[in-house]
Backbone as a chain_set.jsonl record, in Angstrom:
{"seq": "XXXXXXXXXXXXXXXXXXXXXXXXXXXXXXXXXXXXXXXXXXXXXXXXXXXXXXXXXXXXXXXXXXXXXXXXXXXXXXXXXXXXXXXXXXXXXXXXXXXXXXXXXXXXXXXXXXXXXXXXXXXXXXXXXXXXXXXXXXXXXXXXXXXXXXXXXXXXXXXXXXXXXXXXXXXXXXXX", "coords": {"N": [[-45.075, -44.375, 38.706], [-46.809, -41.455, 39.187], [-45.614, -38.365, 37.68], [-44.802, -35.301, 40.208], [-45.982, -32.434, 39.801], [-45.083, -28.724, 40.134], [-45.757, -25.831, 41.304], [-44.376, -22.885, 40.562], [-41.763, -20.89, 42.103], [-42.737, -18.29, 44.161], [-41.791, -14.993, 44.021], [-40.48, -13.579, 46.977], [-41.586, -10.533, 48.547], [-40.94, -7.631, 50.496], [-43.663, -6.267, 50.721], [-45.582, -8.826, 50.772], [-46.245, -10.074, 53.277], [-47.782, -8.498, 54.458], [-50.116, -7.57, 52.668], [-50.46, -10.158, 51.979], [-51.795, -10.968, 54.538], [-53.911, -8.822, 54.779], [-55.061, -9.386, 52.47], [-56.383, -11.955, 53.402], [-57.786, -11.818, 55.641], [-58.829, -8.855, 55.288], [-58.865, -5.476, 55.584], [-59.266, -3.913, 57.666], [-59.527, -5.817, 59.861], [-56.98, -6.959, 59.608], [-55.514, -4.588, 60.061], [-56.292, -4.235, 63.274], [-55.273, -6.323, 64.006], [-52.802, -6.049, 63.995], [-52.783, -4.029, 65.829], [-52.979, -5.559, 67.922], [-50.978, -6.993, 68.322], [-49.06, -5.277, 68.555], [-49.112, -4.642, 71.103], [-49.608, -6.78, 72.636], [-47.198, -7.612, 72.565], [-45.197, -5.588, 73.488], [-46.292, -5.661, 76.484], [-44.801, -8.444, 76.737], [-41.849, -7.291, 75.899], [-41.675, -5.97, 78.681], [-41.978, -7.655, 80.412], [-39.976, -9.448, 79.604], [-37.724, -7.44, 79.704], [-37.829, -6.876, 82.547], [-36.986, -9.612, 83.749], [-34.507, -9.537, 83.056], [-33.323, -8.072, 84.766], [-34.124, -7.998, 87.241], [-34.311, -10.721, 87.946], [-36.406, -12.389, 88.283], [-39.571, -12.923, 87.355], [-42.429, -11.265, 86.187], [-45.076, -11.741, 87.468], [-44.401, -12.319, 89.849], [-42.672, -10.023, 90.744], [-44.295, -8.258, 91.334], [-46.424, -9.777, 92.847], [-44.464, -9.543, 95.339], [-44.276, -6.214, 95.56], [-46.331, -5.626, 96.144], [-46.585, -7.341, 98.424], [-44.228, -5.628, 99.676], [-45.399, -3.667, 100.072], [-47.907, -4.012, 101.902], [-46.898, -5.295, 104.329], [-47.841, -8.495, 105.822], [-49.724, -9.044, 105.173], [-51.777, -12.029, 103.907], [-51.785, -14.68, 101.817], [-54.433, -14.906, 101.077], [-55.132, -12.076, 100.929], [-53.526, -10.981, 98.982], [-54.06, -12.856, 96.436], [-56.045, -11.503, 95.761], [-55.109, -9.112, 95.924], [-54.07, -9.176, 93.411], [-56.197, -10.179, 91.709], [-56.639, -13.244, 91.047], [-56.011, -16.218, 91.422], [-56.538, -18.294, 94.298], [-54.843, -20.331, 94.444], [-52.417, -19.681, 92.473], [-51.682, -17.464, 93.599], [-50.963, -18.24, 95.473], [-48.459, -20.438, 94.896], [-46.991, -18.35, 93.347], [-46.235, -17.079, 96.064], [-44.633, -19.21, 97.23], [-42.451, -19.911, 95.367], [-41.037, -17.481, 95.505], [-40.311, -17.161, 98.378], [-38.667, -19.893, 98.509], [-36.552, -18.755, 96.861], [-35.747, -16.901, 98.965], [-36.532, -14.485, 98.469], [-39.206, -13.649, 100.226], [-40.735, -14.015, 103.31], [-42.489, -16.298, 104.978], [-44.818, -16.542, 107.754], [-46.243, -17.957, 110.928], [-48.046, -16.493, 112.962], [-49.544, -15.368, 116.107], [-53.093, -16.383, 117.18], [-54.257, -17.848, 115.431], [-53.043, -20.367, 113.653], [-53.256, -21.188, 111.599], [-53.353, -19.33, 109.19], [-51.555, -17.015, 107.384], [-48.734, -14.945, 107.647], [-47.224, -12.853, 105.485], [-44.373, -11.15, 104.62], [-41.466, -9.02, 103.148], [-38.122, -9.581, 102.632], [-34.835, -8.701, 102.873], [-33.241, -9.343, 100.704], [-35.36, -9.462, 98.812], [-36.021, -6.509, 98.959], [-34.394, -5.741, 97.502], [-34.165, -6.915, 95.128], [-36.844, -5.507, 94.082], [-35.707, -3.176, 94.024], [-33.935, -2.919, 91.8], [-34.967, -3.418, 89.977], [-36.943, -2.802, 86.978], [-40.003, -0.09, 86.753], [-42.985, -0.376, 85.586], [-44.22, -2.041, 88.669], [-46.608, -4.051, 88.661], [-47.179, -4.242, 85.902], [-46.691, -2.665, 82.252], [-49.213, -2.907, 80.95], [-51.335, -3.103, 82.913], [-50.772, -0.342, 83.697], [-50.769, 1.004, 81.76], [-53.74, 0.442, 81.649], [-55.221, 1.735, 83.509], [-54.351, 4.058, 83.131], [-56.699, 5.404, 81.401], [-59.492, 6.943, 80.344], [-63.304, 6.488, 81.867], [-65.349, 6.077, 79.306], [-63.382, 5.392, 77.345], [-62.69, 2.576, 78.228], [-65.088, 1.052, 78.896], [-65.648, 0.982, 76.464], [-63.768, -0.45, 75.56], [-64.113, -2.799, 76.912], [-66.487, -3.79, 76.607], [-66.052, -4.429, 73.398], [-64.226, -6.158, 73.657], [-65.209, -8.467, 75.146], [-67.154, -9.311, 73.115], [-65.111, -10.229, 71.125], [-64.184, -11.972, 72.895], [-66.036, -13.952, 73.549], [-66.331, -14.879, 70.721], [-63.789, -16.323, 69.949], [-64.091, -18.454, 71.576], [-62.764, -18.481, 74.167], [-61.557, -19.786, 77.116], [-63.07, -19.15, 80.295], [-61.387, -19.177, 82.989], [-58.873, -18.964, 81.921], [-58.61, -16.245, 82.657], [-57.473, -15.264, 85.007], [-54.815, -15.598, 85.301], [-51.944, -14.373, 85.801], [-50.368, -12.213, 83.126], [-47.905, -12.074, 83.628], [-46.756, -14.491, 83.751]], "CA": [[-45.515, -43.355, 39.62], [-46.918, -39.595, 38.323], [-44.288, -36.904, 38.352], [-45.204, -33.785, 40.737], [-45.768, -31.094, 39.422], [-45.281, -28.012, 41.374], [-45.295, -25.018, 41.181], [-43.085, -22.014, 40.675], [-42.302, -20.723, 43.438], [-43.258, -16.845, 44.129], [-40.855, -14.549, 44.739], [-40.908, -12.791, 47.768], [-41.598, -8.873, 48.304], [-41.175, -7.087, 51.556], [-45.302, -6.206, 51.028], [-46.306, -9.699, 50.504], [-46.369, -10.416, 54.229], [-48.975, -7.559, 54.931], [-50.584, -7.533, 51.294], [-51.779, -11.684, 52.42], [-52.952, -10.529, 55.546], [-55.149, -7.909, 54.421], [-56.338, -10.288, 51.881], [-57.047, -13.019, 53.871], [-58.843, -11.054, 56.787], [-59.765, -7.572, 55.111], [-57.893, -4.39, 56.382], [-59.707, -3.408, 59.509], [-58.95, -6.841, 60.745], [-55.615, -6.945, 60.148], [-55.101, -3.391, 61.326], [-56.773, -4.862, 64.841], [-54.423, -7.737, 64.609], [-51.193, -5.397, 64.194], [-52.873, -3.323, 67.072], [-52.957, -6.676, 69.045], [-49.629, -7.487, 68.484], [-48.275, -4.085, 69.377], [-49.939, -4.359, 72.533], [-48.758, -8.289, 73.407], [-45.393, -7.199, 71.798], [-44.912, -4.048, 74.365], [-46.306, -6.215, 76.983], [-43.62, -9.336, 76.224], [-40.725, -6.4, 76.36], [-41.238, -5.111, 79.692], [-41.396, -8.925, 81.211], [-38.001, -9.292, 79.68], [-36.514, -6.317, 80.542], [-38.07, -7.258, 84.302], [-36.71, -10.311, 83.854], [-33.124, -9.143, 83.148], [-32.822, -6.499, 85.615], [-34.598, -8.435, 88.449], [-33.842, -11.714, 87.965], [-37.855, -12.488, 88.579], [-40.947, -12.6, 86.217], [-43.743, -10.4, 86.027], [-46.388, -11.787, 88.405], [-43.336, -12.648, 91.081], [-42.093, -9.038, 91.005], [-45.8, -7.822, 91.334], [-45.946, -9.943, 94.166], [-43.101, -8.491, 95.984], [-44.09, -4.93, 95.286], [-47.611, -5.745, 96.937], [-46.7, -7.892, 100.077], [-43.378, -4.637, 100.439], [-46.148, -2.163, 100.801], [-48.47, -4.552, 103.028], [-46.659, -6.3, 104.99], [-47.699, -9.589, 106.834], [-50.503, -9.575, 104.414], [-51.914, -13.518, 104.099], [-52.432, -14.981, 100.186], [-55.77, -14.852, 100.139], [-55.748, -10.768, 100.406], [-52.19, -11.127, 98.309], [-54.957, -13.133, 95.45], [-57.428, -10.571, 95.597], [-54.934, -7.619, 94.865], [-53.922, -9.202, 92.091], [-57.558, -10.398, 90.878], [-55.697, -14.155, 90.564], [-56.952, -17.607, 92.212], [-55.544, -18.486, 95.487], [-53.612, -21.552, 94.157], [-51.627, -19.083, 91.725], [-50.989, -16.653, 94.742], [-49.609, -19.873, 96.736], [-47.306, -20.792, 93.963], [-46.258, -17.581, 93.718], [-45.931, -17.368, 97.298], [-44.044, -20.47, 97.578], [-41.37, -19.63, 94.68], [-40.457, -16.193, 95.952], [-39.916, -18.118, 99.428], [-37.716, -21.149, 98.242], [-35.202, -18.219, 96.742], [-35.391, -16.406, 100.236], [-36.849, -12.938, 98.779], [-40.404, -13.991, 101.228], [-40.721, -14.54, 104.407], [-43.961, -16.699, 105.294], [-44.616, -16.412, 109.1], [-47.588, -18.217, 111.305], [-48.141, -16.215, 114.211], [-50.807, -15.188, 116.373], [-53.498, -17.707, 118.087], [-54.629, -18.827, 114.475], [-51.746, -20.615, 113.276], [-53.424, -21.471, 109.967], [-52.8, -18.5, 108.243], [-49.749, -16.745, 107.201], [-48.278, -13.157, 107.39], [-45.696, -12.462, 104.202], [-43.219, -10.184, 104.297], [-40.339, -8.994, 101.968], [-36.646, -10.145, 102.97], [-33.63, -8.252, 102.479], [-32.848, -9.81, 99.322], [-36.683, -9.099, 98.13], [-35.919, -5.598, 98.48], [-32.756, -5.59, 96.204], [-34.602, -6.979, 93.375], [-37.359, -4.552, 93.904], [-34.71, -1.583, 93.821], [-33.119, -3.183, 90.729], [-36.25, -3.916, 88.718], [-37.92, -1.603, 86.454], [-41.174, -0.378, 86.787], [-44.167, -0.463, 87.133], [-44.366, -3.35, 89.118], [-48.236, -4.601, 87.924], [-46.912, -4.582, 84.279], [-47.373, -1.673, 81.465], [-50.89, -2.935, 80.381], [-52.817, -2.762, 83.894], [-50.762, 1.111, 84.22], [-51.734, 1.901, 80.712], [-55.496, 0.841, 81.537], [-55.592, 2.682, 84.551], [-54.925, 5.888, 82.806], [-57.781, 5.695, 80.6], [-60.812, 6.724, 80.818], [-64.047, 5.305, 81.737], [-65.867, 5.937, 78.768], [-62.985, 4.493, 76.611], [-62.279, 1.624, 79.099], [-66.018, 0.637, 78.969], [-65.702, 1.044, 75.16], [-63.096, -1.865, 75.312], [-64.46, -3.929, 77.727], [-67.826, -4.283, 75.189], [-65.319, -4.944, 72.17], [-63.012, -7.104, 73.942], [-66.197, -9.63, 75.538], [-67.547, -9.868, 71.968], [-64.36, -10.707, 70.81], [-63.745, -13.091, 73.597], [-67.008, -14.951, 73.043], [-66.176, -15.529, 69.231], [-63.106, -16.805, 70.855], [-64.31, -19.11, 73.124], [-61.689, -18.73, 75.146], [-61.739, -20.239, 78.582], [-62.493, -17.691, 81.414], [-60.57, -19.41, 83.771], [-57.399, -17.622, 81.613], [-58.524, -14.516, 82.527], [-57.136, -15.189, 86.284], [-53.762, -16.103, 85.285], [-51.419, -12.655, 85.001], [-49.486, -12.348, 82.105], [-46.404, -12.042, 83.901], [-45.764, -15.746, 84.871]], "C": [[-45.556, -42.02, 38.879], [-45.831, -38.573, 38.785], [-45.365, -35.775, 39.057], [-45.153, -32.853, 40.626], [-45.912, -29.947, 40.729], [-45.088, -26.206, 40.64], [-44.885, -23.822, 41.192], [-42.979, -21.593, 41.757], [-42.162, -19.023, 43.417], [-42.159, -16.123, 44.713], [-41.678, -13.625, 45.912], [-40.896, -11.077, 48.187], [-41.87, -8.384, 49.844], [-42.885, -6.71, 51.826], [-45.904, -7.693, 51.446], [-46.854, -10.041, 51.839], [-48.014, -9.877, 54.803], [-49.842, -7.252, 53.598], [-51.34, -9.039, 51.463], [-52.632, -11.441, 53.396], [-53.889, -9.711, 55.064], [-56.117, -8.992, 53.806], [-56.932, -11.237, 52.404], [-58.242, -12.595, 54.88], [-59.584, -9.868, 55.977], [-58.804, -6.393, 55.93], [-58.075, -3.869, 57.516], [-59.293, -4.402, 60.271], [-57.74, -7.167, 60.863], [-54.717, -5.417, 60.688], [-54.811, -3.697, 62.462], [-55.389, -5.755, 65.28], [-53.09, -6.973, 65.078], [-51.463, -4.529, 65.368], [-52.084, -4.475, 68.387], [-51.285, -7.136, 69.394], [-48.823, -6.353, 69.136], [-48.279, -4.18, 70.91], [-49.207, -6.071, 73.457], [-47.167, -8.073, 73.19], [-44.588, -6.358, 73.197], [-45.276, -4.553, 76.169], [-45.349, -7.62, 77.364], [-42.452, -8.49, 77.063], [-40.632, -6.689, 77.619], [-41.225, -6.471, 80.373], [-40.091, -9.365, 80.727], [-37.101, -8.438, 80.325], [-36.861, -6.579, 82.806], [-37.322, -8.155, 84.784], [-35.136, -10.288, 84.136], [-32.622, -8.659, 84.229], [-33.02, -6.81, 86.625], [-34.076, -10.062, 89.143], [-34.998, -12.631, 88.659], [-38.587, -12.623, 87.749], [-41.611, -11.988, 86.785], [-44.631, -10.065, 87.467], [-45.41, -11.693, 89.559], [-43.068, -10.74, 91.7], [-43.22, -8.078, 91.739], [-46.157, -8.298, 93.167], [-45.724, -9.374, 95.25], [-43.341, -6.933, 96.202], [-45.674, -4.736, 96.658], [-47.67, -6.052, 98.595], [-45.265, -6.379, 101.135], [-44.397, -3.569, 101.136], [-47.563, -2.404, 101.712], [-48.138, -5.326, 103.706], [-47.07, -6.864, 106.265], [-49.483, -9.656, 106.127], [-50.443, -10.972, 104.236], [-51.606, -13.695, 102.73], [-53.533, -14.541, 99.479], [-55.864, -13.173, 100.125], [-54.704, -10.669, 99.379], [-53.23, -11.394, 96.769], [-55.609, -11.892, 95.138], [-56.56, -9.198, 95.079], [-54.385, -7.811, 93.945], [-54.739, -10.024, 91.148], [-56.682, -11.875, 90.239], [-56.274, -15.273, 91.837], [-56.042, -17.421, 93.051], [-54.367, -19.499, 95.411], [-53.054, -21.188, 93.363], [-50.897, -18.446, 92.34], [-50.195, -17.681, 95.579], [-48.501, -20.105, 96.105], [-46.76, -19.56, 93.988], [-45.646, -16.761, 94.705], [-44.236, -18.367, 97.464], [-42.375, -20.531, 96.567], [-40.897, -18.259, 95.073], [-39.854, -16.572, 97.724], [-38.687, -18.664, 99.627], [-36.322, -19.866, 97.344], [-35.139, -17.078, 97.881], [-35.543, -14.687, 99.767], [-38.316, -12.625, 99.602], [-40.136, -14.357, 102.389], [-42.573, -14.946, 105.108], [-43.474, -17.117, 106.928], [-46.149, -17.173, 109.708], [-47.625, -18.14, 112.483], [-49.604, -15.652, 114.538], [-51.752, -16.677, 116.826], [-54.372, -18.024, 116.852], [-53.45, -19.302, 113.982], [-51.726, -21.096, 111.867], [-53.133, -20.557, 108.709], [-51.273, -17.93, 108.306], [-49.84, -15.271, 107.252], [-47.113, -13.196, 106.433], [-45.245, -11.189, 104.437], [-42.077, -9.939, 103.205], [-39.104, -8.919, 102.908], [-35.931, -8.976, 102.389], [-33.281, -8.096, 100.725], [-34.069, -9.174, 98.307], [-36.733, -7.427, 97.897], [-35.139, -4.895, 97.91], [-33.45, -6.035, 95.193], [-35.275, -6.266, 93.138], [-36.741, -3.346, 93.361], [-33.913, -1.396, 92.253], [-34.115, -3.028, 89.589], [-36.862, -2.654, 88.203], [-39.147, -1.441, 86.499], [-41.967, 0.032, 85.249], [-44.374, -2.016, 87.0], [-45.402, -4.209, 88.645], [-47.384, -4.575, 86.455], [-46.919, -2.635, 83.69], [-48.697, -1.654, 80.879], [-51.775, -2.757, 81.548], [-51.988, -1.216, 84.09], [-51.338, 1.854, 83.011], [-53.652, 1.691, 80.907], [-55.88, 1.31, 82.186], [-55.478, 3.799, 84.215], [-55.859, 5.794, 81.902], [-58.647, 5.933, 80.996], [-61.976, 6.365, 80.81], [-64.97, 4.998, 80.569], [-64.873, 4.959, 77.236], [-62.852, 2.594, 77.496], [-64.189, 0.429, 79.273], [-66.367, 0.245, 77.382], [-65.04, -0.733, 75.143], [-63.202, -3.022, 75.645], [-65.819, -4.781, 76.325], [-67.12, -5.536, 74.642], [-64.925, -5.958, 72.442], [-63.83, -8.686, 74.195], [-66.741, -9.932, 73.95], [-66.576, -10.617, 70.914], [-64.111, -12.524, 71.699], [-65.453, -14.732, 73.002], [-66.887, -15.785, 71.402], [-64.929, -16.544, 69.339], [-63.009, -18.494, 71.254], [-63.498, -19.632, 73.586], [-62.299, -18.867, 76.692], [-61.363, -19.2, 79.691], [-61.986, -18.108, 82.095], [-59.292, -18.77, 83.008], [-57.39, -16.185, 82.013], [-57.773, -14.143, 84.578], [-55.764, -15.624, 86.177], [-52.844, -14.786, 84.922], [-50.582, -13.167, 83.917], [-48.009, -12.56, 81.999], [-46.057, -13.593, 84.123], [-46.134, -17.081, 83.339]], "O": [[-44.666, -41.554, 38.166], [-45.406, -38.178, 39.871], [-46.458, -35.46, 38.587], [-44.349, -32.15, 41.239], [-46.498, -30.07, 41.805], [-44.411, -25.733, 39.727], [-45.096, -23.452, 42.347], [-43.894, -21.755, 42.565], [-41.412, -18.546, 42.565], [-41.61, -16.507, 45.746], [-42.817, -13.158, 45.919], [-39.816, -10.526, 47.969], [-42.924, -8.71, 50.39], [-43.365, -6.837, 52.953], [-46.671, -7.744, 52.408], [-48.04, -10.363, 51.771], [-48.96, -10.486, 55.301], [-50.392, -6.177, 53.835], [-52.527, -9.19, 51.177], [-53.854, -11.582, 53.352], [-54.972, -10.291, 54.988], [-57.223, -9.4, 54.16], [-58.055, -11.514, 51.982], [-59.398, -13.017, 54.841], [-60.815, -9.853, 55.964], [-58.094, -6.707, 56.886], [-57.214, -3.425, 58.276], [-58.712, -4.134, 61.323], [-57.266, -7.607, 61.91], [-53.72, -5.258, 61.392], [-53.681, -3.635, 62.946], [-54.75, -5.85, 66.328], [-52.469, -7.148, 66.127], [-50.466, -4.203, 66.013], [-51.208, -4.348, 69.243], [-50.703, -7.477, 70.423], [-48.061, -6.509, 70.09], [-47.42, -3.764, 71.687], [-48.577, -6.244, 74.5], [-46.215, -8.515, 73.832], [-43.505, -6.676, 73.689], [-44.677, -3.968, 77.072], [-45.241, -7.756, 78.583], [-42.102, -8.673, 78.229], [-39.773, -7.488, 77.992], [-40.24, -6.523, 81.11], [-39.182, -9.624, 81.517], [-36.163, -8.57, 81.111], [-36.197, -6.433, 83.832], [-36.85, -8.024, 85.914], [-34.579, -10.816, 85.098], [-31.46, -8.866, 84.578], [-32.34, -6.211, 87.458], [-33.673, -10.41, 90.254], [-34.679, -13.497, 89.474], [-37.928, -12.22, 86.79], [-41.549, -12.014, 88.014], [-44.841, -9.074, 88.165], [-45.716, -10.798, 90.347], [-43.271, -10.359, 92.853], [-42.929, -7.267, 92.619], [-46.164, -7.637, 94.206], [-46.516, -8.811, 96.007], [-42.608, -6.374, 97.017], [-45.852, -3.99, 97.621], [-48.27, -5.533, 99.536], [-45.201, -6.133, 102.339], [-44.329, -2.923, 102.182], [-48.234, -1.477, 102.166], [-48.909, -6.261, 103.918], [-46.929, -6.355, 107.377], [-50.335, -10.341, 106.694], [-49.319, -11.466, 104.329], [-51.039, -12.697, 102.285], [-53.78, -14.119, 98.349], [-56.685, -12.765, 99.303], [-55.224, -9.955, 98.522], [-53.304, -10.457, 95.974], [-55.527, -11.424, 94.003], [-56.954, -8.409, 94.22], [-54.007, -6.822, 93.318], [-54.311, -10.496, 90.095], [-56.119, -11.779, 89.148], [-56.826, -15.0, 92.903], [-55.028, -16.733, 92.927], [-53.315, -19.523, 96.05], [-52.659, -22.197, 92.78], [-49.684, -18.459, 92.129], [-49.091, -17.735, 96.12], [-47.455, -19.986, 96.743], [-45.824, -19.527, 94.787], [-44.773, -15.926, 94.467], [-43.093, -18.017, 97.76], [-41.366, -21.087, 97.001], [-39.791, -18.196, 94.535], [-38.804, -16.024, 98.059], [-37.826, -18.319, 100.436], [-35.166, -20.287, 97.309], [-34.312, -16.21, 97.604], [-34.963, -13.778, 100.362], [-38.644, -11.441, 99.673], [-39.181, -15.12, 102.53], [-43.466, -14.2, 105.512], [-42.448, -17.667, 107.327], [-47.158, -16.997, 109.025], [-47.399, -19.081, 113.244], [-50.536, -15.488, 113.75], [-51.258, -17.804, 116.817], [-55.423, -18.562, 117.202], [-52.633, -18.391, 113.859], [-50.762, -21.344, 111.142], [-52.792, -20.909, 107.58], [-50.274, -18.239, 108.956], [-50.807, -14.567, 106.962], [-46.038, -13.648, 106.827], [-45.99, -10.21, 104.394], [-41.887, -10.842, 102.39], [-39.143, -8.198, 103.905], [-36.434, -8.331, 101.469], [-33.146, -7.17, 99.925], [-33.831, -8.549, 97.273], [-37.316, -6.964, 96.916], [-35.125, -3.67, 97.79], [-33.288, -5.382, 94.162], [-35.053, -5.784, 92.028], [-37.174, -2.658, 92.437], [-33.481, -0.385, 91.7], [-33.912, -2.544, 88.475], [-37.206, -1.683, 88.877], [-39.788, -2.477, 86.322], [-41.556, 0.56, 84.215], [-44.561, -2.819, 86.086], [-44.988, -5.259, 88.153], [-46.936, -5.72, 86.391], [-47.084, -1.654, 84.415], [-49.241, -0.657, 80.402], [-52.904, -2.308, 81.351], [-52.699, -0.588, 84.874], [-52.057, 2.853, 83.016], [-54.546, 2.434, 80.5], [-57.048, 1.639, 81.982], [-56.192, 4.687, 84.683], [-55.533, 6.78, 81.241], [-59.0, 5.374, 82.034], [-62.229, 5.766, 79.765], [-65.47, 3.873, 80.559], [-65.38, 4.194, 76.416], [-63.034, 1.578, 76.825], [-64.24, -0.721, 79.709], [-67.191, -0.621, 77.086], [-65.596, -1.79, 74.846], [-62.736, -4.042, 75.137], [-65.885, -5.775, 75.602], [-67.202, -6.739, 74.892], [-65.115, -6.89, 71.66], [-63.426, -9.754, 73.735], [-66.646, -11.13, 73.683], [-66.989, -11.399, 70.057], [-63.957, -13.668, 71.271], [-65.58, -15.811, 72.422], [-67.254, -16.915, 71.082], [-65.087, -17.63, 68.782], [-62.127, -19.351, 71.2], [-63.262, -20.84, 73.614], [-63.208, -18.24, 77.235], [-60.311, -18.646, 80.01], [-61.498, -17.061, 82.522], [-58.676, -17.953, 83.693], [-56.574, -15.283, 81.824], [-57.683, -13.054, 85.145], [-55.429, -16.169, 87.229], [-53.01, -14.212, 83.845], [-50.174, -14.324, 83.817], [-47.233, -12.924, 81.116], [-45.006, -13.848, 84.711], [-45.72, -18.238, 83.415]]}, "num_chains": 1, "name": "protein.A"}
């Protein structure tokens, strides 16, 4: 059998990490990338720290913050203010429920729909939790403005298309 040669092995240099990237992509692209990461990075955080402090995730807390300041709101307007399918809003319905910070109600002479409310308990994690409830990426894109925000949208679809990432992800929040 042939011996294996191999070899040496390279030492490593605090640059080398960001000195391959460049080379492999080019420097504007790995700029972008270290943007990207800042941005999923800083996003990440604040669902931990939500997580800690609330004892909830993201989309749940979001939720909660939505049905406190409409209450007896159904799902399907619950979906719609958080731009999210109706069988995501149910689940997250249905787990905020089963630990008793929801209260799903079916009154009135349709009995098919529901009115949600926030519980006792629902407004102790609210009080505990840090904000902003929606996340830091939909409050940072709401302060921008529209000519950058139209800028990114462009960038971001030409990106996505190279991508081809599945738009059904784009209805899933980040928090859950």
């Amino acid at each position: 059998m042939p011996a294996v040669r191999r070899s040496p092995a390279r030492p490593k240099s605090p640059a080398a990490p960001a000195a391959t990237l460049q080379a492999e992509l080019g420097e504007p692209a790995a700029r972008v990338l270290r943007r990207f990461r800042l941005v999923f990075n800083a996003v990440k955080s604040h669902f931990q720290q939500v997580e800690r402090h609330a004892g909830v995730g993201g989309a749940q807390l979001w939720a909660l913050s939505i049905v406190k300041a409409r209450p007896g709101l159904g799902v399907s307007e619950l979906a719609r203010a958080m731009d999210v399918k109706q069988s995501t809003a149910s689940n997250l319905v249905k787990a905020l429920a089963e630990r008793g910070l929801l209260s799903i109600s079916r009154e009135g002479s349709d009995r098919r729909t529901v009115q949600l409310a926030v519980l006792p308990a629902g407004r102790k994690v609210l009080r505990q939790a840090p904000g902003p409830f929606a996340g830091v990426l939909p409050q940072a894109l709401a302060s921008l403005d529209s000519a950058t925000l139209e800028r990114l949208d462009a960038d971001l679809a030409t990106l996505i298309a190279v991508l081809g990432a599945d738009p059904h992800g784009a209805n899933i929040p980040l928090g859950q």
